[in-house]
N, C-alpha and C positions, 0 to 999 in steps of 0.2 A: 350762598345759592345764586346764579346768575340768571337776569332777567329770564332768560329764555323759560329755566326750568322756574322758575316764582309765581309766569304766569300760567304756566303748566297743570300748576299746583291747587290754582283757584276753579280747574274745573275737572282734573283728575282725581283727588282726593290722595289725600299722604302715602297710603301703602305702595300704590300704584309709581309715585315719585319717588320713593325710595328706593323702588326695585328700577326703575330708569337710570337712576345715580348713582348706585353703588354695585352695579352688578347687573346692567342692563341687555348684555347678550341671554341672562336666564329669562329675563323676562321676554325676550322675544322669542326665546325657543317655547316658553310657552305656548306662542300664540301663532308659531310656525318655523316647525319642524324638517329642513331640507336636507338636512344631513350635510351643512358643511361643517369643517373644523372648528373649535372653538374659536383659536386663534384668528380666523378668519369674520367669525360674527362677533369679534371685541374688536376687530377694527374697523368692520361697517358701522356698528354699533357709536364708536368713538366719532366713525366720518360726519354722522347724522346730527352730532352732540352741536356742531358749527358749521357743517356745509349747508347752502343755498341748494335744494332741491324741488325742480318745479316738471309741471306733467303739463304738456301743451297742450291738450284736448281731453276735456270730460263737458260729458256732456246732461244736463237734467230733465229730469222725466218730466211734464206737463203739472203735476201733482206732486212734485217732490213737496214735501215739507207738510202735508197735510196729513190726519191720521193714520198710520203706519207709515210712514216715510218721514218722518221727523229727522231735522239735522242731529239732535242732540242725543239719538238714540242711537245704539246699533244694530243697526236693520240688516232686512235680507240685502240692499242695494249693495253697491261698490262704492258708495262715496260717501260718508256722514263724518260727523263731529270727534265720531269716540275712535274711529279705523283710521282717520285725519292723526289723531293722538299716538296711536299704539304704530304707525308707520313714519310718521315723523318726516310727512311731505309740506314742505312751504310752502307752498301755493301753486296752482295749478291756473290755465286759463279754463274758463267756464265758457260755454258757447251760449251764443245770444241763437240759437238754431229759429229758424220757420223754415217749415215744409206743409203745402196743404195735405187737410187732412182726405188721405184720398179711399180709407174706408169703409167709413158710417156705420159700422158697427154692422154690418151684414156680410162680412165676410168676403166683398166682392170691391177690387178699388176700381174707383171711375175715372173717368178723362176730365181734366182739369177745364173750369166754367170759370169765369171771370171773379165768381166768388171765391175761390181759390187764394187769390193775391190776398184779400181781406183777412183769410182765416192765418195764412201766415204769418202777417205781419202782428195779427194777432198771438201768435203762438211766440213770437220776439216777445213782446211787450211781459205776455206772462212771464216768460221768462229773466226777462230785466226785473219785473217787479218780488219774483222769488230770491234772486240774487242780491238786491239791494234789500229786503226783509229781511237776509241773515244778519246783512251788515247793522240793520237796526236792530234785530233782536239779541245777537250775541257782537257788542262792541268791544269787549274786551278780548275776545277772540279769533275775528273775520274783519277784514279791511278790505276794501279795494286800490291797488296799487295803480298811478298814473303814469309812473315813469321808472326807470330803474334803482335811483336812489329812492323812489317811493317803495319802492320796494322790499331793498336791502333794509331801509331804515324799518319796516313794519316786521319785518323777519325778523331784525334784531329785538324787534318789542315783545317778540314769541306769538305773535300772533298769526294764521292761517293767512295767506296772501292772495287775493283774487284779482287774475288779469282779464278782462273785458276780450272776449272775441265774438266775432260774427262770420259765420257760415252757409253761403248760397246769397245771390245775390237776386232772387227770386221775389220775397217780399218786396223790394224794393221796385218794383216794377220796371219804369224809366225816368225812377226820379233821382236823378245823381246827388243833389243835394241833401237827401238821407243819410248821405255820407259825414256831412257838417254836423246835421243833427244829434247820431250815433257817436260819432268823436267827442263833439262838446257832453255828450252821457256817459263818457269812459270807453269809448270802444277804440282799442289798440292795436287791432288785427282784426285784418278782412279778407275773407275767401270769395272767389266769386261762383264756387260751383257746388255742387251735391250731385246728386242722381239728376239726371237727366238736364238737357242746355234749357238757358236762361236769355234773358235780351240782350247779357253783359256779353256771356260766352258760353263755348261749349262742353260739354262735360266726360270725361274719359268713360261714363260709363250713360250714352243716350239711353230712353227708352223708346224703343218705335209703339207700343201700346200707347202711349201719352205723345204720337204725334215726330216723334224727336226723327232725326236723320244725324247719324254720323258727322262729325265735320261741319254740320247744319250753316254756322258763318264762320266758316274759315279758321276759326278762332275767336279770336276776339270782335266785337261789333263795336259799331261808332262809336257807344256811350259805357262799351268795355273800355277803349284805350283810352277816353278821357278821364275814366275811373282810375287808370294808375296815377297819370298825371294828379288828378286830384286825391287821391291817397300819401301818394307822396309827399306831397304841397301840406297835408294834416299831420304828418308824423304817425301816420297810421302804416304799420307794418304789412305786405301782399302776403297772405298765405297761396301758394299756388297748388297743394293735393288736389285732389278731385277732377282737376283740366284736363281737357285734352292738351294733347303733346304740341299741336299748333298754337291753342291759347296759349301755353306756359313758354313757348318760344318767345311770342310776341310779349307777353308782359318781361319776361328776361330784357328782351332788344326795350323797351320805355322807359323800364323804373332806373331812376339813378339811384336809387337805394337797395339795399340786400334783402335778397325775398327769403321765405321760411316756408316751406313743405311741414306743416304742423301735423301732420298725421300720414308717415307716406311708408310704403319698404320698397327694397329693390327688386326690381322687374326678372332679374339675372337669378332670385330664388323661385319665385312664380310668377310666371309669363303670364301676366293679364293686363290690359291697360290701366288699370288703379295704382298698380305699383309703379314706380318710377323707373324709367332705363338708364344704362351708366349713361349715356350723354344727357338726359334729364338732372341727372344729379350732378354733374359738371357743370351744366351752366348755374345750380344754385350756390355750387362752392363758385365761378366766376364774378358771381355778383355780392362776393362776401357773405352770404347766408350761409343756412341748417336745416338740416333734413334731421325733422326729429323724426325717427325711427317708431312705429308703432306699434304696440303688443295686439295682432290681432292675427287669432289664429290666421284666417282661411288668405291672409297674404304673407305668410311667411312660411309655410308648408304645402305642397300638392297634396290634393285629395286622397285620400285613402282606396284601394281597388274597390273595396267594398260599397263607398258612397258613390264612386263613380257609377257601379252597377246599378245600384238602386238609381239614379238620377235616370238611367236611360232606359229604368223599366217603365218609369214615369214618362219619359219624352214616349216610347210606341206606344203607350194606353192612349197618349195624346196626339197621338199620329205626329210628331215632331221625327226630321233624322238621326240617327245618333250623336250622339258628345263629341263634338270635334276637337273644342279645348274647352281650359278651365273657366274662361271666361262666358262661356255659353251658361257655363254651370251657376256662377256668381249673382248672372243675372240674368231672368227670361227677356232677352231681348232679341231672339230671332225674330228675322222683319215677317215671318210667315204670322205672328203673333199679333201684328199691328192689325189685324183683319178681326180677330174674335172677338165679341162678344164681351163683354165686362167679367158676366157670372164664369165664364170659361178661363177667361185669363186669373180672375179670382181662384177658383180653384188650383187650378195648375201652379199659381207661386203659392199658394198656402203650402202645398205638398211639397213643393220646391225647397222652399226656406226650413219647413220640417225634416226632410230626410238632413239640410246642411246642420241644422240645432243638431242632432247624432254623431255628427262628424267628430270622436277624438279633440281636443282642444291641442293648438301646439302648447309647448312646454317654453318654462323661463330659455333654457338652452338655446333654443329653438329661435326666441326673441334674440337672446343677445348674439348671436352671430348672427344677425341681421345685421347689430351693431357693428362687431368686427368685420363684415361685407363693408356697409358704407363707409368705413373707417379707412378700410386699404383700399379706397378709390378717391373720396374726396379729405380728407386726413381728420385726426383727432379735433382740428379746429370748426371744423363746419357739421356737424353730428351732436344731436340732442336726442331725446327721451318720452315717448306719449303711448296714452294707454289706451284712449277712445272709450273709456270707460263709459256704461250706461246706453253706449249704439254699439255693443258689441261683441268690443275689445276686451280682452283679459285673455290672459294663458296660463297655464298650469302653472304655479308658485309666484303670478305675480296677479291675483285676478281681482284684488280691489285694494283700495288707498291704503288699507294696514299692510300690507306685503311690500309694501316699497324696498325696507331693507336685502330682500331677496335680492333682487336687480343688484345693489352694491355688491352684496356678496359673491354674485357670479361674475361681475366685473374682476371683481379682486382677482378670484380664481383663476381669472385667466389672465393675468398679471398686468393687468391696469392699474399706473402709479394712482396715486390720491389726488395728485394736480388735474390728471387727464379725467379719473371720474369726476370733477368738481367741475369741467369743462361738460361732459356730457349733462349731467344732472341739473345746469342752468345757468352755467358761465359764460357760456358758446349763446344761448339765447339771448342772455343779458346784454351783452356785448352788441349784440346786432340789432338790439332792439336800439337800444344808445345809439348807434351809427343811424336808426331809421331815422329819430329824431330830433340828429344832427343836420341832417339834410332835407326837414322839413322846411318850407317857409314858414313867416309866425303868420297863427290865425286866429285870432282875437276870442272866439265860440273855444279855443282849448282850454284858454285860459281859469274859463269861468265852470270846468270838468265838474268838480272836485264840490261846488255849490250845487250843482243838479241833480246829483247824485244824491248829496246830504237831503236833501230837499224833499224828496221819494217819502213817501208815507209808508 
């Protein structure tokens, strides 16, 4: 029995490993059913037995891990212990996310107060401190990986591999050196954007309710551009999704290292600003990077007639114009909206984001020619894999961490050798993670990762 499946063993139990190892396409037709070929799910099946497969963005709920949400159970969520097992994904990066909390449990979200930054930064730390508790509660299972060979080496121990990222550069207010901090804790990827712009830069998708303007600084701000420089300087990886198309120019023209679009699709299947345009994704194959490709319906499928209807029965009860495009749809952010009222705007996106929860889910299909889109634009080398699980993402036949096999499966199908899927599934990221932190300078706070993390209570 080889490592991988021995350690397999101590938290699967025998039947479970047996049907893995002797016969492990039944077992997964047990647990999903796509109707490909036999032939075809014996050799996803077989890919899985030794290929390196990782999901660039998942992200955790506030209270993951606490009564009904337990790692080690399998829950309603997309992402636990036993769906990690029965999909047979390596590791995934886990997001250090803060976003204030702009609800309060009334139904109605408010404009950001100064108390905002605190609650963020607060929602990181929880987050940090859930992530490093798996690592202390299940060590025989859950690792955090610092570097690439940290990586390979803990994949090969069979254990679940967790890479450090951080999304929105919000919490951090205008303290650049949160950057040192975060790095020396394991953090290996930095975004600097989410919803709506930040001090760093601005965001593909402003809100004018919370103030925002389009383009608000050009791009990037002072203590954005010192932020590549000093990312780069840490061997910290640029994730660029969520920017506007001037910020991602500008971090393109700074970093000497290869950036990664950790959660993006192409703009050429849905015209919205979220999704990337082919020259967006040129300049990240330019600078040696990966667009890992993400399963999330509403950016790899247009709208349905139907929810478009309902969307703009909703915009005249609200006296809004009709749906111009889909981007209107994604997000209330006509500037006529920056004028109401909190309770008005609260209602209006609750109904919003309700009619979109309706919307049909795209399909695995649906995902992966997204794949073969960016593929025939920036080649089989700069093209990875993310789900956006838990903010989201999922789509028919791939919609949480035990369904991974799918995704091979449809790969095969459309006659992607085994070398090329092993590039999409985390060899393409590996590689460019390695080139980040080739061309970091040394910085003494990395060195000391791997003790501050242990350290975590």
């Amino acid at each position: 029995m080889n490592i991988r499946l021995r350690n397999k063993a101590l938290y699967l139990g025998l039947p479970l490993l047996l049907a893995l190892g002797g016969g492990g396409y039944l077992a997964w037709d047990h647990w999903s059913n796509r109707g490909y070929p036999a032939e075809v799910t014996q050799q996803a099946d077989a890919l899985h037995e030794y290929m390196l497969t990782f999901d660039s963005h998942i992200s955790l709920p506030l209270d993951y891990a606490s009564a009904g949400n337990e790692f080690d159970k399998d829950g309603a969520g997309q992402f636990d212990l036993v769906k990690l097992n029965r999909g047979r994904l390596s590791g995934a990066a886990l997001n250090l996310f803060g976003w204030p909390e702009m609800w309060n449990g009334d139904n109605a979200p408010h404009k950001p107060t100064a108390a905002f930054v605190d609650e963020a930064r607060h929602q990181q730390e929880v987050r940090y401190r859930i992530i490093t508790g798996l690592v202390r509660d299940f060590p025989n299972q859950v690792a955090i990986a610092y570097s690439p060979d940290d990586f390979r080496r803990l994949h090969g121990e069979g254990k679940f591999v967790i890479f450090l990222s951080m999304l929105n550069a919000y919490p951090l207010g205008n303290d650049i050196n949160l950057l040192d901090t975060w790095a020396a804790r394991g953090m290996r990827m930095f975004g600097f954007s989410y919803i709506g712009n930040n001090a760093w830069a601005d965001s593909s998708r402003p809100m004018p309710f919370f103030n925002d303007t389009p383009n608000a600084l050009g791009g990037l701000s002072a203590i954005g551009k010192q932020a590549v420089q000093r990312l780069n300087d840490l061997g910290v990886i640029i994730d660029v999704s969520q920017m506007s198309t001037p910020a991602l120019e500008q971090v393109a023209q700074l970093s000497r290292a290869p950036l990664v679009a950790s959660h993006s699709a192409p703009r050429a299947l849905v015209d919205i600003p979220r999704n990337l345009s082919d020259r967006e994704l040129q300049l990240i194959k330019d600078s040696g990077g990966v667009v890992q490709v993400v399963a999330f319906s509403q950016y790899l499928k247009p709208l349905t007639q139907g929810t478009r209807d309902k969307l703009n029965a909703l915009r005249q009860r609200f006296d809004l114009p009709p749906l111009q495009d889909l981007a209107m749809a994604l997000m209330p952010g006509d500037p006529i909206i920056a004028g109401w009222p909190e309770q008005r705007f609260g209602e209006y996106a609750g109904a919003l984001y309700g009619i979109l929860e309706d919307e049909p889910k795209a399909t695995l299909q649906d995902f992966v020619a997204a794949i073969d889109y960016t593929v025939a634009k920036v080649g089989i080398d700069h093209v990875g894999i993310s789900s956006d699980f838990n903010e989201g993402g999922g789509v028919q036949g791939w919609d949480n961490v035990g369904e991974v096999r799918n995704v091979t499966a449809e790969l095969i199908a459309r006659g992607y050798s085994e070398a090329d899927i092993a590039k999409l599934w985390g060899g393409n990221f590996m590689r460019v993670w390695a080139q980040v932190q080739k061309a970091a300078q040394p910085v003494a706070s990395l060195q000391s990762a791997s003790s501050v993390v242990e350290a975590q209570p």
